[in-house]
N, C-alpha and C positions, 0 to 999 in steps of 0.2 A: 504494500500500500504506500501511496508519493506522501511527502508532508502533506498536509493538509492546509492550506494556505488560502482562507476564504472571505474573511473579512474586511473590511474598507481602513477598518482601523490598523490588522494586521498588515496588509499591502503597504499605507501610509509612511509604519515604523522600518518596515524595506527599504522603502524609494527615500528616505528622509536622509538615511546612510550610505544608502546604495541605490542613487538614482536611474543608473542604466539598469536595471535590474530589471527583466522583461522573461515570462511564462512564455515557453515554447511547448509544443506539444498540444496535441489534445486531449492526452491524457494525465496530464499535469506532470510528467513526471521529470520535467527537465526546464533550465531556465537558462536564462544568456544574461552577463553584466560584463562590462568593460570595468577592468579595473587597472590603475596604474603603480606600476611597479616601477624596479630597476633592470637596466641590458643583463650584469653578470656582479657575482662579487669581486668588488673592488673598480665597477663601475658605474657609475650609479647616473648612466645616462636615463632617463625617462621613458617606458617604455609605457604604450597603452597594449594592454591584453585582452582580446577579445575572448572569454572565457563560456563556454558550455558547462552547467555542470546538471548531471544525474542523479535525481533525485528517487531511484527508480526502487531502491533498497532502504531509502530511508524508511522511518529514523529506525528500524532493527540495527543496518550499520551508517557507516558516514558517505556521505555525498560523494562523487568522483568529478574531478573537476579538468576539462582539459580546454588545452588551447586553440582556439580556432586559428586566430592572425596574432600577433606574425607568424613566417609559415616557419619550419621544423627548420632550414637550413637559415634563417634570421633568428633562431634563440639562441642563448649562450648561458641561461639561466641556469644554478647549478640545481636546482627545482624541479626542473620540466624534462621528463625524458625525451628520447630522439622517439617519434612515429614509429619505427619501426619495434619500438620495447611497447605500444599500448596497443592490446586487446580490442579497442574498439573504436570503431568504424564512424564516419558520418557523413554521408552522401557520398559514399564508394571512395573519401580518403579516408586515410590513418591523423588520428591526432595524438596532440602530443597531451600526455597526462602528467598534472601535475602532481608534484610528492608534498602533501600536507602533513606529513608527519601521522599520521594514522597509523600507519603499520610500523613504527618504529614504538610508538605509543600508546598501546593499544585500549590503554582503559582514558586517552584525551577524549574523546569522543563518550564513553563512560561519564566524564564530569562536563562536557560540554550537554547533555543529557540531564543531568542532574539539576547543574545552574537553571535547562528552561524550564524544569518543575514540570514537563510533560507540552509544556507550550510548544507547537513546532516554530511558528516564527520565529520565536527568538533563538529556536534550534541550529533554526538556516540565515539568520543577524548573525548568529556565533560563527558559526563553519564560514560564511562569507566575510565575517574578519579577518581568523584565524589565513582565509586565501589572500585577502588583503597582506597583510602582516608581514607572511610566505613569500610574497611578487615580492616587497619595498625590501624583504632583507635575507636575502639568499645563503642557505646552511652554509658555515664555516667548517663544521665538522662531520664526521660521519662521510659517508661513500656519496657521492655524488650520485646522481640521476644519470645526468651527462657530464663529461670532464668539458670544462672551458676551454682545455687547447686543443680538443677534436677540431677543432673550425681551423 
């Protein structure tokens, strides 16, 4: 079952943070926001990120969030894997998935859960920070997605 994301009010506390934030699907289970980040760490040119994320498993697990634009050979983010490492598909391309730290973490998502006291908005406010946060400050530690001097 998608979040449940129905109210005028719950929309409002989205778009108020997260104003490209836009329902795709007819099935609710997926949405599009532009968020801006940085190119790579240690550069912290300004990048806009066109972001998909699946909402398809929520809230049992956490959202999956991948990059539409820029394309796979324009990222350097040490975040975002290459196309070729995600599983899934979107108009017959590969995109590129971003690492929010879920699987490195796996009870984040457990307190991100908790904080919304069962509310999903503020379930999908959190996890779209948390993507936020992710784009503006790129792991220093731990294995990389992609290595910055593949390019």
């Amino acid at each position: 079952m998608p979040l449940n994301i129905q109210t005028e009010k719950q929309v409002r506390m989205l778009h108020r943070n997260h104003p490209t934030l836009r329902r795709r699907g007819q099935d609710g289970n997926a949405f599009r926001v532009t968020v801006r980040g940085v190119r790579a760490l240690g550069d912290p040119t300004p990048v806009e990120y066109d972001v998909f994320i699946d909402t398809s498993n929520a809230p049992a697990y956490p959202p999956r969030a991948f990059v539409l634009s820029p394309t796979d050979d324009e990222i350097f983010h040490r975040n975002v894997f290459n196309a070729q490492s995600s599983e899934d598909r979107a108009n017959g391309r590969s995109m590129c998935e971003i690492c929010l730290g879920f699987t490195e973490d796996p009870d984040q998502w457990a307190r991100i859960k908790r904080v919304a006291s069962g509310h999903q908005a503020v379930m999908l406010l959190e996890f779209l920070d948390q993507l936020a946060f992710v784009l503006k400050n790129p792991a220093a530690e731990g294995a990389p997605a992609r290595s910055e001097q593949e390019r």
